[in-house]
N, C-alpha and C positions, 0 to 999 in steps of 0.2 A: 423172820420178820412177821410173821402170820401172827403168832404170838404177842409180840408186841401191840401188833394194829387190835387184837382181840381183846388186848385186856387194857386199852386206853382209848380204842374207838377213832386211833388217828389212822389217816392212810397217807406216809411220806416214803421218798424215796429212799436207797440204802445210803445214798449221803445224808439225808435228812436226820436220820435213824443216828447216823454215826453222830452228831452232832451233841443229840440228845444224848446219846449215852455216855460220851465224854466229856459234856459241860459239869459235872459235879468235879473229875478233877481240874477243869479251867477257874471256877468258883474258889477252888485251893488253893491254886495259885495265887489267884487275885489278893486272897485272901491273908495269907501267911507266908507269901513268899516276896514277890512284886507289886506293891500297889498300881492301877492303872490297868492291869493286865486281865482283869477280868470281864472289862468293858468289852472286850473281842468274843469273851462267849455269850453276852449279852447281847452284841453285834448280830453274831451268827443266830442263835436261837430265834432274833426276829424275821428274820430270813426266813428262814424254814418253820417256825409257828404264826400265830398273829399275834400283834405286837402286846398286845392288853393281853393275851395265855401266855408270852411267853414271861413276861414280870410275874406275873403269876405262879407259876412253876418255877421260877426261881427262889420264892420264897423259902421253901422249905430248907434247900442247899444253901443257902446265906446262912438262915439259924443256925444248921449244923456246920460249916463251917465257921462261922463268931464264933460259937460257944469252945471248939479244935484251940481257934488260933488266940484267943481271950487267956485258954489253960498256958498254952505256951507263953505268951509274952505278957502277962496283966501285971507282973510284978515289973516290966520297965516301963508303965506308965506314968506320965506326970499327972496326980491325981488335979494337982490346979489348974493345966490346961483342961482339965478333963471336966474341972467344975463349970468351964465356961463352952468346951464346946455342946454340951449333955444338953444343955437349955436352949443355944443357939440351932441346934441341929433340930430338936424337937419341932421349933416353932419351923423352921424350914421343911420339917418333913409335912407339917399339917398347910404349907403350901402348895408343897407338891400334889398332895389330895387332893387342892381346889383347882391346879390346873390338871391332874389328872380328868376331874369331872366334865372338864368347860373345852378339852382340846381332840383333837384326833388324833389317830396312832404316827398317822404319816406326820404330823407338828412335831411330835417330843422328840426326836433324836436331833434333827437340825438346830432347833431351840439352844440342849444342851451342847451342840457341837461347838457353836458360834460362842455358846457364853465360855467357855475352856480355851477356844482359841484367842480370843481376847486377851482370856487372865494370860496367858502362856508369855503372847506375845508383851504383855506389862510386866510379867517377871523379865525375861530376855533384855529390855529394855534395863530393868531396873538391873541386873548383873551386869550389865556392859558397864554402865552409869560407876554402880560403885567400883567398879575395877581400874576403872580411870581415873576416881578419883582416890585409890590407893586405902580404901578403907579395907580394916578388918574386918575376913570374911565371920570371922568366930562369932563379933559381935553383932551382925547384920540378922534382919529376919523380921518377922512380926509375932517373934516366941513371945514376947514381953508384951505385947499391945493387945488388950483384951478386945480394943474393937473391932482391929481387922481377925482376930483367931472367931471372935462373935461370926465375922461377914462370910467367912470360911464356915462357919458351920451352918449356917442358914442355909447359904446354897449350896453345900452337901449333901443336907437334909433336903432340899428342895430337890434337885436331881436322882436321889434315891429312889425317895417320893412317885417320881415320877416315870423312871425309868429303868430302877436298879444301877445308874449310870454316876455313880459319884466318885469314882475311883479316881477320874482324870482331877478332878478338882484337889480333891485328896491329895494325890498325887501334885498337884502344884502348891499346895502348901506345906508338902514335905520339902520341895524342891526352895520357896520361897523363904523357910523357917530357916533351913539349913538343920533340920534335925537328923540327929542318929538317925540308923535306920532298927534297931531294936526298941527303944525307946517310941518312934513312931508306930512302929507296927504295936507295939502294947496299947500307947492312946488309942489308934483307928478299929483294933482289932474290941476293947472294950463299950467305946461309943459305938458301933453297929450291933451289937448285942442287944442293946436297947431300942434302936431305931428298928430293926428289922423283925424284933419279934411286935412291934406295935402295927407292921405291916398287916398283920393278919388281922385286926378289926378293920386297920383301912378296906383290904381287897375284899375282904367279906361284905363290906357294906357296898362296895364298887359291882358287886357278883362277879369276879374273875377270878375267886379261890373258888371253885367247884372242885366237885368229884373227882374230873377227868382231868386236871390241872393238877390234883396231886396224885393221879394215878403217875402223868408223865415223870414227875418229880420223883417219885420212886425209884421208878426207871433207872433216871440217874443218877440215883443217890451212890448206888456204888463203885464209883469211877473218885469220887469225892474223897475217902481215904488214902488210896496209896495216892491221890495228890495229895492230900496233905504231909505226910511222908516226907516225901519227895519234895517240897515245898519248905520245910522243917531242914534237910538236910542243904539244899539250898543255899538259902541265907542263911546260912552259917560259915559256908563258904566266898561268899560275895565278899569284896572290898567295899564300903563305904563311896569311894569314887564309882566303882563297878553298878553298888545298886540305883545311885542317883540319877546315873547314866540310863541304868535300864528303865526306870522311873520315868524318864523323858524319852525315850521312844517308844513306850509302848502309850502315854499320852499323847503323841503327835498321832501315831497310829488309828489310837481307838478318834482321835479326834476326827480325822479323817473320814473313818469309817461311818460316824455319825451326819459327816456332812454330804456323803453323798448318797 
């Protein structure tokens, strides 16, 4: 630990420590395996850093994984959703900046908690709904509706923005579309490639990319491949029923997490 605290200037306990050095492969996860699922290392790292370092040192393990799980799945992307979420997500992520500026650390996790629990609860509602009334589940969704895949990308882009925290949202428009789950992971894994490397003028101008923010990032950047791996081999295993499932508890979860 000496080591560690010497070359990032942080002093955390050996749980803290462990945290850090294993959020590059929870980031993998998140990223390439289970949407929703990375909000729990997002979770944890604020626990144990302050909430604005630890967005900050995520950045670097986002890019690198986008860019992992982008190579893996870009070719089952739907390039037209992709036309509509790319611009909706932008202008959402340039909200997040402004509530980034305007809010405190302890506001942004409740914020996003409440607004996921919401949707969850309006999709839940909306499945009961259509299941009584005997509609096809194939043709349900809002794949086809550029306005609500628009409002999905806004506030993706807005929670990201803000938190690193879009996964749950994400993850409820996987669950609301009824999309594949490789085809999904192609759209979400290419739309944060772009969102996330734009990060880095935001937090630059925020001052919370410093030195010591990407020393910690370092840190755990090595923990990040054999996730992704492992992540890779994974979903390829999962059932479609299995991943939507996991999809929806690890959203209740991280929602939880952010609520209290």
């Amino acid at each position: 630990m000496e080591f560690l605290e010497s070359f990032t200037g942080l002093h955390l306990p050996w749980w803290g420590w462990s945290v850090v050095l294993l959020s590059g492969a929870g980031v993998a996860f998140g990223k390439a395996a289970v949407p929703g699922s990375g909000i729990l290392i997002v979770t944890l790292l604020a626990t144990v850093l302050p909430s604005r370092m630890s967005t900050a040192v995520m950045v670097p393990l986002v890019i690198a994984g986008d860019f992992f799980a982008a190579k893996e799945y870009w070719r089952y992307a739907d390039r037209r959703e992709l036309a509509v979420l790319v611009p909706s997500g932008l202008l959402g992520l340039g909200v997040g900046y402004l509530i980034l500026r305007c809010t405190t650390d302890a506001q942004l996790k409740p914020m996003i908690g409440w607004l996921v629990l919401v949707m969850l609860a309006i999709q839940q509602i909306t499945a009961f709904l259509a299941k009584r009334g005997g509609r096809n589940k194939r043709t349900e969704g809002p794949r086809e509706n550029p306005w609500i895949i628009s409002a999905f990308g806004v506030l993706a882009g807005t929670a990201t923005g803000m938190a690193n925290a879009s996964g749950p949202i994400l993850g409820m428009y996987l669950l609301w579309s009824r999309r594949e789950k490789l085809p999904y992971l192609g759209v979400t894994a290419c739309l944060y490639v772009l969102l996330d490397l734009l990060k880095i003028p935001m937090h630059l101008s925020l001052g919370t990319l410093t030195v010591q923010s990407l020393k910690v990032g370092l840190v755990a950047l090595p923990s990040l491949f054999p996730g992704l791996l492992l992540s890779f081999w994974v979903v390829r295993r999962f059932s479609q029923d299995s991943f939507r499932k996991a999809v929806l508890f690890f959203t209740l979860l991280a929602t939880m997490n952010l609520l209290l």
